[in-house]
C-alpha positions in Angstrom: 110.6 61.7 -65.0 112.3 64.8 -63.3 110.8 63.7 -60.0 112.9 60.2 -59.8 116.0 60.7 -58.6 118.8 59.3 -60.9 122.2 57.2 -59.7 125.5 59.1 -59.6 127.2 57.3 -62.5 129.6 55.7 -60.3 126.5 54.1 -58.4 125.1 53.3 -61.5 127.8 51.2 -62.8 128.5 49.3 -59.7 124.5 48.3 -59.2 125.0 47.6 -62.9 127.7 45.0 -62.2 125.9 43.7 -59.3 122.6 42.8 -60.9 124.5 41.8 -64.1 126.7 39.0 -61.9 123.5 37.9 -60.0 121.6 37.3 -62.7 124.9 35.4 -64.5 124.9 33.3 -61.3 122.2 31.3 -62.8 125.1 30.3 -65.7 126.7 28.6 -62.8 124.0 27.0 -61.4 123.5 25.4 -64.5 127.0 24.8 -65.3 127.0 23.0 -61.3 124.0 20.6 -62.2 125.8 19.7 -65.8 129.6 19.1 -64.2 128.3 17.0 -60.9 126.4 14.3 -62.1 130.1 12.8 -63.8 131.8 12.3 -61.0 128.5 10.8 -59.3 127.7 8.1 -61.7 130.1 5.4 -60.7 129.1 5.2 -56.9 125.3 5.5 -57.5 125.7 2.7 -60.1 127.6 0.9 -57.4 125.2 2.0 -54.3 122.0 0.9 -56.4 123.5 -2.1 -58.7 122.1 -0.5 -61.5 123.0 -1.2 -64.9 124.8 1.4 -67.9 121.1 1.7 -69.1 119.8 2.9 -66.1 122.9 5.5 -65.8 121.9 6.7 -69.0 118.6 7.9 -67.8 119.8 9.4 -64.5 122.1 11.5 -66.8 119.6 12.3 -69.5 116.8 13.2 -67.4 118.0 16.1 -66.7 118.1 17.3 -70.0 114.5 16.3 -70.6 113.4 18.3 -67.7 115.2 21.4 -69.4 113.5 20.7 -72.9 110.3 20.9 -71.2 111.4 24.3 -69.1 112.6 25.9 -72.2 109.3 25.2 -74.2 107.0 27.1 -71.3 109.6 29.3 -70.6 109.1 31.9 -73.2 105.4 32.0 -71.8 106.7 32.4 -68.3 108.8 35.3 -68.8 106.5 36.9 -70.8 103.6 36.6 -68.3 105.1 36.3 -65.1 108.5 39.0 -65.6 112.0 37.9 -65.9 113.1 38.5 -62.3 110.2 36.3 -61.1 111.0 33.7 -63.6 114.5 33.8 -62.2 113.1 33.2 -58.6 111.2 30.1 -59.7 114.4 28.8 -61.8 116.1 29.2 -58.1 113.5 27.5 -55.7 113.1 24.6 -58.4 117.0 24.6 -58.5 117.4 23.7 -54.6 114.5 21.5 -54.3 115.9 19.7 -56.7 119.3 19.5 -55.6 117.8 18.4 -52.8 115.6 15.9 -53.8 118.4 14.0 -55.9 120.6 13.9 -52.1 117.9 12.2 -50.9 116.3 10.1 -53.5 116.3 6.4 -52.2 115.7 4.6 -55.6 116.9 5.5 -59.0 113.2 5.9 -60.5 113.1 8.6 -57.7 116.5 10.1 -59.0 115.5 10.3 -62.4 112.4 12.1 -61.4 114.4 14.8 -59.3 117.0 15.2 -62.3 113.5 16.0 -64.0 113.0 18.8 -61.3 116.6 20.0 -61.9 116.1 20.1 -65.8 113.3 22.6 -65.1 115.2 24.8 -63.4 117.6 25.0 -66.3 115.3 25.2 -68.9 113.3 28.0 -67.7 117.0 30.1 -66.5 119.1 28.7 -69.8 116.2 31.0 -71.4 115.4 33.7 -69.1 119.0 35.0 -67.3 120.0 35.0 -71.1 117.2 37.5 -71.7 117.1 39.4 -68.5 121.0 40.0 -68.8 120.4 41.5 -72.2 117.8 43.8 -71.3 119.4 45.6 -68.3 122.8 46.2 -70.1 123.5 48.8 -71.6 124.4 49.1 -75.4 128.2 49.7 -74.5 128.6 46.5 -72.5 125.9 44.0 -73.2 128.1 41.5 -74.9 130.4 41.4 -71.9 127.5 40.8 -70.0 126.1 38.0 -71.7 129.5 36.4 -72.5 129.9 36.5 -68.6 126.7 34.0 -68.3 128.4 32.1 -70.8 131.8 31.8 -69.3 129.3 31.1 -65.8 128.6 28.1 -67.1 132.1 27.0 -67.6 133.1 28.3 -64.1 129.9 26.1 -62.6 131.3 22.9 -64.3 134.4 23.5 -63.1 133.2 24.3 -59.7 131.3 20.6 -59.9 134.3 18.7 -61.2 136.5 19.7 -57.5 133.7 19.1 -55.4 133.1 16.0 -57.3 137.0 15.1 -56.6 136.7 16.3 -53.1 133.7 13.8 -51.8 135.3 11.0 -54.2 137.3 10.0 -51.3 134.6 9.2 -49.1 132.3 8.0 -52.7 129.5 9.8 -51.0 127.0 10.8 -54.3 124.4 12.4 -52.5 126.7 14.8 -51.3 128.3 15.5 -55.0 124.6 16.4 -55.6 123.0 18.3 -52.7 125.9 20.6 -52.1 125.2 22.4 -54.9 121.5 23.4 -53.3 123.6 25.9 -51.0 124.8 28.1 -54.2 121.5 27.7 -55.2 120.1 29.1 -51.9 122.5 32.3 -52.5 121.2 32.5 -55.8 117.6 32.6 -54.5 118.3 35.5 -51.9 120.8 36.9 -55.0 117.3 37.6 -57.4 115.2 38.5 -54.7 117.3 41.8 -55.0 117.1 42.3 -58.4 115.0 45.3 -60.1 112.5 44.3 -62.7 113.8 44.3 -66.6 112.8 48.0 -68.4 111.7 45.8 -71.6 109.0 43.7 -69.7 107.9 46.4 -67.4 107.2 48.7 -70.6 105.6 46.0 -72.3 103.2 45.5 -69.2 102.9 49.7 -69.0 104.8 50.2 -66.5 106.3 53.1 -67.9 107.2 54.9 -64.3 108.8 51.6 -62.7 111.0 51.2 -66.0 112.4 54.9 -65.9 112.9 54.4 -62.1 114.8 50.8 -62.9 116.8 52.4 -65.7 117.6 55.4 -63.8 119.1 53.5 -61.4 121.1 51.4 -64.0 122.5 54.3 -66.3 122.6 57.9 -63.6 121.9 59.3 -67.2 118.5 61.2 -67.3 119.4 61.2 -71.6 120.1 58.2 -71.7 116.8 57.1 -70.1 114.9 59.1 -72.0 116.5 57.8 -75.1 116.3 54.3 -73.9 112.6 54.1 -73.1 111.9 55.5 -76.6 113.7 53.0 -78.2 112.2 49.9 -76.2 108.4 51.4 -76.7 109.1 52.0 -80.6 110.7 48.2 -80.5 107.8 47.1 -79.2 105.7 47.8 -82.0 106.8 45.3 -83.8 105.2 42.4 -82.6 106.6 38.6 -81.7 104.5 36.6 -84.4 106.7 33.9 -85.4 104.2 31.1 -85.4 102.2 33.0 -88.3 105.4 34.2 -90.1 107.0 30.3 -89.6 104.1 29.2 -92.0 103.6 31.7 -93.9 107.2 33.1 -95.1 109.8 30.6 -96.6 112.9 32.4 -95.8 111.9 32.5 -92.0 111.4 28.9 -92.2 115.2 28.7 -93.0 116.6 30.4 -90.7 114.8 28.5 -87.7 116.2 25.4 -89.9 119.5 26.8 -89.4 119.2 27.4 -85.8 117.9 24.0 -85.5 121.2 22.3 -87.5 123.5 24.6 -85.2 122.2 23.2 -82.6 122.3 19.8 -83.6 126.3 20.6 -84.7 126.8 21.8 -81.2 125.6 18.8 -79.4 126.7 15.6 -81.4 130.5 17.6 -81.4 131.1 15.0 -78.5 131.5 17.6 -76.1 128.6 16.8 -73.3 129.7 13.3 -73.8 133.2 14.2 -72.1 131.0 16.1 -69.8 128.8 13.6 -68.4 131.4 10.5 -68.6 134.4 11.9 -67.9 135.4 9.2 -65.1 134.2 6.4 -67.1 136.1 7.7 -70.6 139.6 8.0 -68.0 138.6 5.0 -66.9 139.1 3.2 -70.0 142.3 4.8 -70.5 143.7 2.8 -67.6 143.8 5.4 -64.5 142.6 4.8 -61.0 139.4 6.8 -59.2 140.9 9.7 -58.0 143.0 10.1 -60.8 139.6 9.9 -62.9 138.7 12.7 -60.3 141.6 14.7 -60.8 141.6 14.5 -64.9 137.8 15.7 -65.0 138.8 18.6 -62.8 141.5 19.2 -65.7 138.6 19.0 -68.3 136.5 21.6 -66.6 140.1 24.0 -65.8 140.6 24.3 -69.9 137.2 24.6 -70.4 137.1 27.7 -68.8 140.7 28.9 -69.9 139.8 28.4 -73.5 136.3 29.8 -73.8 138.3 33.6 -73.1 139.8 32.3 -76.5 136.5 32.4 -78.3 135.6 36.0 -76.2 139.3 37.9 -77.3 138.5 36.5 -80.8 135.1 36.5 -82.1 134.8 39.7 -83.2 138.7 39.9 -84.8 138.5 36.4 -86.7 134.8 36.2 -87.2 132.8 33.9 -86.4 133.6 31.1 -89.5 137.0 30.6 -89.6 137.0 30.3 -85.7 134.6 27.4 -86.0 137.0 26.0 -89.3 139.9 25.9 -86.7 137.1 24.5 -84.0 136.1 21.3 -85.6 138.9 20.8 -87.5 140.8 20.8 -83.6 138.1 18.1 -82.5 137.7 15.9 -85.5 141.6 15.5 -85.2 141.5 15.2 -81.0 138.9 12.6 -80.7 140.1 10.7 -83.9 143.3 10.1 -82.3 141.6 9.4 -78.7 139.7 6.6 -81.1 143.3 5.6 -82.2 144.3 5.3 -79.5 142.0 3.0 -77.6 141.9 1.0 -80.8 145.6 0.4 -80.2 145.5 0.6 -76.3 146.4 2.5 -73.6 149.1 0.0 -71.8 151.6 2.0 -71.0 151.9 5.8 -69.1 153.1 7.7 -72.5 150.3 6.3 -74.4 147.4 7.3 -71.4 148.7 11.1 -71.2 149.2 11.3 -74.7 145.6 9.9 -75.0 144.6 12.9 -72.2 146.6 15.9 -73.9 144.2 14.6 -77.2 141.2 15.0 -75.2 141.6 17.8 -73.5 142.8 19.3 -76.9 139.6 18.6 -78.5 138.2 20.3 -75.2 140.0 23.6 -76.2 138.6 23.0 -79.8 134.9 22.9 -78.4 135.5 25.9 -75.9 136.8 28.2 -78.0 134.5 27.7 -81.6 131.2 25.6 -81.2 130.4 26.2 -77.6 129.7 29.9 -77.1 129.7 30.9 -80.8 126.7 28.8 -81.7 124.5 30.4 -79.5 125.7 33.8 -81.0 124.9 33.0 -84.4 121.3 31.5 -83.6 120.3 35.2 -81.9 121.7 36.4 -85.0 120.2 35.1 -88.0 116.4 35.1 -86.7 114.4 38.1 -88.4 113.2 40.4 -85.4 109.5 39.3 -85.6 110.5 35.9 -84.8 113.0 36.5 -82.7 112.1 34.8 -79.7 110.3 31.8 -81.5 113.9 31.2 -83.4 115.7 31.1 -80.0 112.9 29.0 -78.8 113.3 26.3 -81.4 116.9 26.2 -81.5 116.8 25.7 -77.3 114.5 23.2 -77.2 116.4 21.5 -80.2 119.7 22.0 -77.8 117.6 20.0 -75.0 116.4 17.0 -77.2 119.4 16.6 -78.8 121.2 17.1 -75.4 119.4 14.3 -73.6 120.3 11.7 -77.2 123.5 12.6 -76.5 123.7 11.6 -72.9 121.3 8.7 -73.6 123.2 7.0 -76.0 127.1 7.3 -74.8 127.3 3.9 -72.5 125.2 2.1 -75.4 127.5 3.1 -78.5 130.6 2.0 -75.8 128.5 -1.3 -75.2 127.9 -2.0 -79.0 130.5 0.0 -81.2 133.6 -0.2 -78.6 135.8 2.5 -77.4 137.5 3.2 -80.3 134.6 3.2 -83.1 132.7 5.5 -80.7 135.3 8.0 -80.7 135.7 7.6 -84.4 131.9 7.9 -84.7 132.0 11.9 -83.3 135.2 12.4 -85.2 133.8 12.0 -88.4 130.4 14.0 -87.7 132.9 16.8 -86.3 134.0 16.8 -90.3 130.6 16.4 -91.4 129.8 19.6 -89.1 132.9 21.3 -91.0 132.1 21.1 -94.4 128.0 22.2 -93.4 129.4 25.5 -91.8 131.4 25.8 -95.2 128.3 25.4 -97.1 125.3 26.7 -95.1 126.9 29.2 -92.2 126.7 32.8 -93.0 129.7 35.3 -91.7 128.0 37.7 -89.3 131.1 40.0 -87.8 130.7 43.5 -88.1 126.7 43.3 -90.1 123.8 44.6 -88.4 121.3 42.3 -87.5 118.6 44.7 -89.8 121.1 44.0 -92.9 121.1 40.0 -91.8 117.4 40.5 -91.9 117.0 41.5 -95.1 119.9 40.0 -96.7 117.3 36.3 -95.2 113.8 37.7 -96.5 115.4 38.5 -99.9 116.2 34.9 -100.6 119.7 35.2 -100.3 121.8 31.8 -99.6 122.4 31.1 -95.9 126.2 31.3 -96.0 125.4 34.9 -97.9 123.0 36.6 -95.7 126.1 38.4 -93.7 127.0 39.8 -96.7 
């Protein structure tokens, strides 16, 4: 080791930075190919005379592309490295950005919103990963909570370009811009140094000093490092085997799967992917559609530093209590108020303050804090298969979600379908009550064996 040359620490801590906001960039692509397909809808239905049904698909494919990523995703990060991973998530992310520009049917759109949902699938697990694994103990949750609030920035991002090329209603526009990020991203991971944890799992014991060396400036702290990953990695990933064979395991992937489905039938993706349509029915105009869905993706942002500042002074319970209570109450009076209608102005911005309300709810309890809890409660031999099945539950229940929202509007009405995600918001209240464990301040060890002792869910942070 003495014959590598270590960073100063100032060097280290900018290249630290750098690598750290490259590898977030890939929270922004996602966040890009989940925000631009809204505004889009509405002139490819009218440019292909397609029906609701067919929408649906458009917007759902995506997510079934990413529930295919995520399941081989594991293996490719494993076998081909994290940074290469995170160069395949980027090519498949501008081909199919570019593909969807220039897709002349919809059955050909569908199939490049498949090529998109790769890309995510296979960067929604790795950048996660990758980010964790080059940080150092001191600032790891600031850099994974900066792919997280990425993702919110990305939406955003896809919301004012949507509003931008709504005055022409050029779609293919709204979608292929977002191949030049994705370009920048590509040249972006090219740059970055393999992850310490997968090159010492391949033996690559000189190239992970080097890498870390370069990260920390700390000879120590290397040293120290590297003996921690090698003695982590002699406790092997067998979560398949301990799935079947060890009851309490079983739970916890049960819980990560029910978080998961919590997250996603909150209603938030709906606002997400049918933001036009759902101002729309409130009465407004195009651009003013336009203009509102930028709003959305603005508080989503602003309120996800609410969950950051207090997840670790709050917990992470009573923050989701205030969460879904904030969302069963927002879109329950949306429902109310398209039951009664939207006729005049007062009634539509009140209607608008109530949505964007339950936005603030979603941003600041379920959204980022669910993923927290699911890397929390799996047992360290199954780690990765815990995450695995929660993300691929995320997917499926993702693509439902975005399936289904035009259908329930069709067949239910405005008002019950509102109602609808109201009450499962209280549902979702009363099963984090019962079945949610407190996690703030416990070491994921305790967690552990608080889980393979048999202790109830909710008491496994104790």
């Amino acid at each position: 080791m003495n014959t590598i040359a270590a960073a100063t620490p100032a060097h280290a801590r900018a290249r630290t930075v750098f690598v750290g906001i490259i590898a977030a960039l890939a929270g922004l692509m996602f966040g890009l190919d989940i925000g631009v397909i809204s505004g889009a809808t509405q002139f490819i239905q009218h440019d292909f005379g397609v029906t609701d049904r067919t929408i649906e698909l458009i917007v759902s494919a995506m997510m079934l592309g990413a529930a295919i990523g995520a399941l081989g995703a594991g293996w490719l990060s494993a076998r081909l490295g994290r940074k290469r991973s995170l160069i395949l998530a980027a090519v498949l992310f501008v081909i199919g950005s570019l593909l969807c520009a220039a897709a002349p049917t919809p059955s050909l759109l569908i199939g490049a919103r498949i090529v998109l949902g790769l890309a995510i699938g296979v960067a929604t697990f790795t950048a996660p990963l990758y980010l964790a694994e080059i940080s150092a103990e001191d600032n790891r949750g600031a850099m994974v909570s900066t792919y997280q609030l990425m993702i919110t920035i990305g939406i955003l991002v896809a919301f004012l370009s949507d509003t931008a090329f709504s005055y022409s209603g050029n779609w293919r526009w709204m979608l292929g811009v977002i191949a030049i990020p994705g370009v920048l991203f590509l040249f972006g991971v090219l740059l970055l140094p393999g992850s310490p944890r997968w090159l010492l799992m391949r033996g690559y014991k000189q190239r992970a000093t080097e890498v870390l060396l370069k990260l920390r400036g700390d000879r120590e702290v290397v040293a120290r490092e590297v003996a921690d990953i090698e003695n982590q990695l002699l406790t092997p990933q067998r979560g398949w085997s301990l799935f079947f064979k060890n009851r309490n395991f079983r739970r916890s992937v049960g819980l990560g799967v029910l978080l998961q489905l919590m997250q996603q039938f909150t209603g938030m993706n709906v606002v997400m992917y049918y933001a036009p349509r759902i101002f729309q029915s409130m009465g407004y105009a195009t651009h003013q559609q336009m203009w509102f869905t930028a709003l959305v993706g603005l508080i989503n942002v602003l309120a996800t530093f609410i969950a950051i500042a207090l997840v670790d002074r709050w917990g992470r319970k009573p923050i989701l209590y205030v969460g879904f209570c904030v969302m069963a109450i927002g879109l329950g009076v949306v429902g109310t108020m398209m039951h009664l209608g939207t006729t005049t102005h007062a009634a539509q911005l009140f209607t608008v303050v109530m949505l964007l309300i339950f936005i603030v709810g979603f941003a600041m309890s379920a959204g980022p804090l669910i993923w927290t809890l699911c890397s929390e409660i799996q047992p360290l031999k199954g780690r990765d298969f815990g995450i695995a099945c929660s993300t691929v539950t995320n997917w499926i229940a993702n693509m439902i979600v975005g399936a289904t929202f035009l259908t329930l509007l069709d067949h239910v009405g405005h008002a019950g379908t509102f109602w609808l995600y109201a009450g499962l918001n209280l549902i979702f209240l009363i099963i984090t009550i019962a079945l949610v464990p407190e996690t703030r301040g416990v070491t994921l060890e305790q967690i552990e064996r608080n889980l393979m002792a048999g202790k109830r869910l909710r008491d496994i942070g104790q």
